[in-house]
C-alpha positions in Angstrom: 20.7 -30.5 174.6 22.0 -29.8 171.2 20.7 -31.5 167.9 22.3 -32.5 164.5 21.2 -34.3 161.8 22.5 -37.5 161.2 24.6 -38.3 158.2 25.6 -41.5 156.1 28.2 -42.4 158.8 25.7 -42.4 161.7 23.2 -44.0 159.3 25.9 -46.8 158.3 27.0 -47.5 162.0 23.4 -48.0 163.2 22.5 -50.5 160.5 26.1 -52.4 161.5 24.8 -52.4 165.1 21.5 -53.6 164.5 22.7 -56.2 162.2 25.0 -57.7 164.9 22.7 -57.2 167.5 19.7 -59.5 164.9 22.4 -61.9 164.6 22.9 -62.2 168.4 19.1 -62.7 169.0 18.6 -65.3 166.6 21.7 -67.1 167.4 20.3 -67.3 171.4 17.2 -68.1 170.1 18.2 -71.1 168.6 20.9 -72.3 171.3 18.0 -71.7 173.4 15.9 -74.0 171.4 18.4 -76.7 171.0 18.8 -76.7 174.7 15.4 -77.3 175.2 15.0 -80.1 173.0 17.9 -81.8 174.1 17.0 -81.3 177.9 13.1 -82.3 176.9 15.2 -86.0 175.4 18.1 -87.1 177.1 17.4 -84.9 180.9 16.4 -88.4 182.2 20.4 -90.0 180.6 22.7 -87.3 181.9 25.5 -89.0 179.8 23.8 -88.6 176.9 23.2 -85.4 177.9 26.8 -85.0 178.8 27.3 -86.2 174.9 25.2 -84.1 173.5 27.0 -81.2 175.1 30.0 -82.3 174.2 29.4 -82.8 170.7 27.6 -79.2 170.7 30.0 -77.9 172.6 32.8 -79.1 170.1 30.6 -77.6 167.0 30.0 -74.0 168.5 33.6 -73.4 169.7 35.1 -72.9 165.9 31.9 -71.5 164.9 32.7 -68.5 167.8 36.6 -68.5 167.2 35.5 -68.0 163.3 32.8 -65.6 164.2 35.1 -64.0 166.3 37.7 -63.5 163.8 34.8 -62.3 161.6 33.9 -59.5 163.8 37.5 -58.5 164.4 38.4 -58.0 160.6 35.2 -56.0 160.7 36.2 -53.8 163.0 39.8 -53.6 161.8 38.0 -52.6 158.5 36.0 -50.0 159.9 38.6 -48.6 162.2 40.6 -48.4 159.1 38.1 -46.3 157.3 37.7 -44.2 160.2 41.5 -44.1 160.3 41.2 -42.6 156.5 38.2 -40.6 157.4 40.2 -38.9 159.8 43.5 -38.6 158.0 41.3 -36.7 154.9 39.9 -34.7 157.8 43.3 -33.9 159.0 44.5 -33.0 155.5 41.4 -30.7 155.1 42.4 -28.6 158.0 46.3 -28.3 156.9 44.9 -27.7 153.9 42.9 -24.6 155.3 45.3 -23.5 157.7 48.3 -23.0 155.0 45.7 -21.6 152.6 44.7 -19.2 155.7 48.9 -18.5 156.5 49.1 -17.7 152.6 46.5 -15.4 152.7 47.7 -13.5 155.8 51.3 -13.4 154.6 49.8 -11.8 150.8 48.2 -9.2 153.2 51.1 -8.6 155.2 53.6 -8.2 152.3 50.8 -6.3 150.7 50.7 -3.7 154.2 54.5 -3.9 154.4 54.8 -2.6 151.0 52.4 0.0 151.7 54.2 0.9 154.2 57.6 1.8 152.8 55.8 3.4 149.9 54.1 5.3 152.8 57.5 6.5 154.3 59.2 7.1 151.1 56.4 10.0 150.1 56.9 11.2 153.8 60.8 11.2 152.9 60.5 13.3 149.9 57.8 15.8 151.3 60.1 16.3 154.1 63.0 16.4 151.7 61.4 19.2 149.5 59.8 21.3 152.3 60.8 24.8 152.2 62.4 24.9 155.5 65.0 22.1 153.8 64.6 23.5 150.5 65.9 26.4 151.9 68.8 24.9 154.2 70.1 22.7 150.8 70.1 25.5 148.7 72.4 27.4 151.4 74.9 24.4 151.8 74.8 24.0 148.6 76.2 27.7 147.2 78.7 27.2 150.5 80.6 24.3 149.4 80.4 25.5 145.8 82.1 28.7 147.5 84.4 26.6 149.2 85.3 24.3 146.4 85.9 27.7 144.2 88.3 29.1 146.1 90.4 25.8 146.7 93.7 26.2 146.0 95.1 24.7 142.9 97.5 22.0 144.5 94.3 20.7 145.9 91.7 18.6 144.4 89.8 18.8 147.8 88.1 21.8 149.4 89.4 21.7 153.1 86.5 23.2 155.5 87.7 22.3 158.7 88.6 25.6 159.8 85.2 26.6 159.4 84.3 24.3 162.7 87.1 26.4 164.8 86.4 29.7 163.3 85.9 32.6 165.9 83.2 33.5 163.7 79.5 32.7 164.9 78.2 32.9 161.2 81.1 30.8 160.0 80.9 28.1 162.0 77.5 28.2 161.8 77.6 27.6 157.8 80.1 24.4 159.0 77.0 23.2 160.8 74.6 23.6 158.4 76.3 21.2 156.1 76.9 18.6 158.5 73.1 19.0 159.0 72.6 18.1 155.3 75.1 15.3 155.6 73.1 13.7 158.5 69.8 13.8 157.1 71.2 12.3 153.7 72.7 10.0 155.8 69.5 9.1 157.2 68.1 8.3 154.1 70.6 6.0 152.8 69.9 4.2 156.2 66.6 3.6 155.3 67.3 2.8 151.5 69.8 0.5 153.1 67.2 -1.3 155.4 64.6 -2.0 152.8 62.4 0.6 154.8 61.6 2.5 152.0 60.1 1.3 148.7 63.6 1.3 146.6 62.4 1.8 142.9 60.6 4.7 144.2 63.0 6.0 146.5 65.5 6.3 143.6 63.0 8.2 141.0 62.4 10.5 143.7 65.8 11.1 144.9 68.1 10.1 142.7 69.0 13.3 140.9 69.4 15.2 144.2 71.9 12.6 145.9 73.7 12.4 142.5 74.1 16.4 143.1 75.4 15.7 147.0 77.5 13.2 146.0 79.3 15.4 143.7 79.9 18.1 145.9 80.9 15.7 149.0 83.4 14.3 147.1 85.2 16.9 146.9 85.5 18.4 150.4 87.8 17.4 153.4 86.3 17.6 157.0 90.1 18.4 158.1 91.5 21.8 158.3 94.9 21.3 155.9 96.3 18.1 154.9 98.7 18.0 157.5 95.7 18.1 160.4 95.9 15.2 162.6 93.1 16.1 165.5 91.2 13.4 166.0 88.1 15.2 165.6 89.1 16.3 162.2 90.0 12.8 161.3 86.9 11.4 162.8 84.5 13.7 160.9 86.8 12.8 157.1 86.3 9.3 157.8 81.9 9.5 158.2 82.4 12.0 155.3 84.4 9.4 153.3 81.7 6.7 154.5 78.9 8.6 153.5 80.3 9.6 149.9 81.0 5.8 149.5 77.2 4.8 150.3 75.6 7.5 148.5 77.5 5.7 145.3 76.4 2.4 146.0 72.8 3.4 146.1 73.3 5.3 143.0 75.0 3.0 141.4 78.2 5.1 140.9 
């Protein structure tokens, strides 16, 4: 069996109890007594009897209706403090449960920006490792090498041919800039998203996709102007894509 202590409320509905109960009692008591008497006199006259009851009878019946009412706006105010009682307790636990949602959605924002801190570091030491490091700095002196020797009708360096080159090593170099162009076009996905933490992302990388942005800008994915393949003009138009977003997340 389990114990509690009881409080003011218990303490308040047990005196209300007992009070009603006392009144009850005493209330018997002396019907009880009246009865008596008036059997002890009139039991030998039954219509004086009959009188008496009548006439008792006609006293008690407002005193229960108003008793009754009594009782009933007693317990309409008491239901209506319990009604309050509960309403306050109701409040209490809203109360604690938004308090409780507020506190778990601090902590989550808290863990989410953690997070994309997290994964922008991860970005950038993946970025500047020196298997990339290496890769970038290749690309890089091939499309300078390519944007050198472009002819001077041409603002564009056209480097399709290097994809259908017979040339392993040339097609190769082809590759490895489409390489760069994918994983810089992973990172503008995230930067996009909101996956990474932004203000960060751009103090880290800033300066380097300022430098691709440059050099893609000036290159064409076809092989001359006049090349119509839809390969050629399927890889210009991510090219073209990729240019534009790395300019909006610069702010170019």
């Amino acid at each position: 069996m389990i114990y509690r202590k009881l409080d003011k409320d218990d303490w308040k509905n047990a005196e209300f109890g007992l009070t009603i109960l006392v009144i009850w009692a005493c209330l018997i008591s002396l019907f009880a007594t009246i009865f008596y008497w008036a059997y002890g006199k009139y039991h030998e006259s039954p219509e004086k009897l009959g009188q008496f009851g009548d006439f008792f009878g006609g006293i008690l019946n407002p005193l229960f209706s108003h008793g009754s009412l009594i009782l009933l706006a007693i317990s309409l105010t008491r239901s209506n403090e319990s009604f309050h009682a509960a309403m306050e307790g109701v409040k209490a636990s809203l109360l604690q449960i938004s308090m409780n949602y507020a506190m778990h959605r601090v902590d989550r924002i808290d863990k989410e920006i953690n997070s994309r801190q997290d994964l922008t570091i991860i970005s950038n030491q993946n970025w500047m490792s020196p298997q990339l490091s290496a890769l970038k700095m290749n690309v890089y002196a091939e499309i300078q090498s390519c944007i050198f020797n472009t002819e001077g009708n041409f603002s564009s360096a056209f480097i399709g041919n290097l994809r259908r080159s017979a040339n392993v090593q040339t097609r190769r170099q082809y590759y490895e800039i489409k390489e760069v162009m994918r994983l810089i076009h992973h990172a503008i996905t995230y930067f996009e998203n909101g996956l990474v933490d932004r203000d960060l992302f751009l103090k880290l990388f800033e300066n380097d996709l300022r430098q691709w942005h440059s050099v893609f800008s000036r290159l064409d994915m076809r092989g001359e102007l006049s090349d119509e393949s839809q390969e050629s003009l399927t890889e210009e138009a991510e090219r073209r894509e990729l240019v534009e977003r790395l300019a909006r997340a610069i702010g170019i």
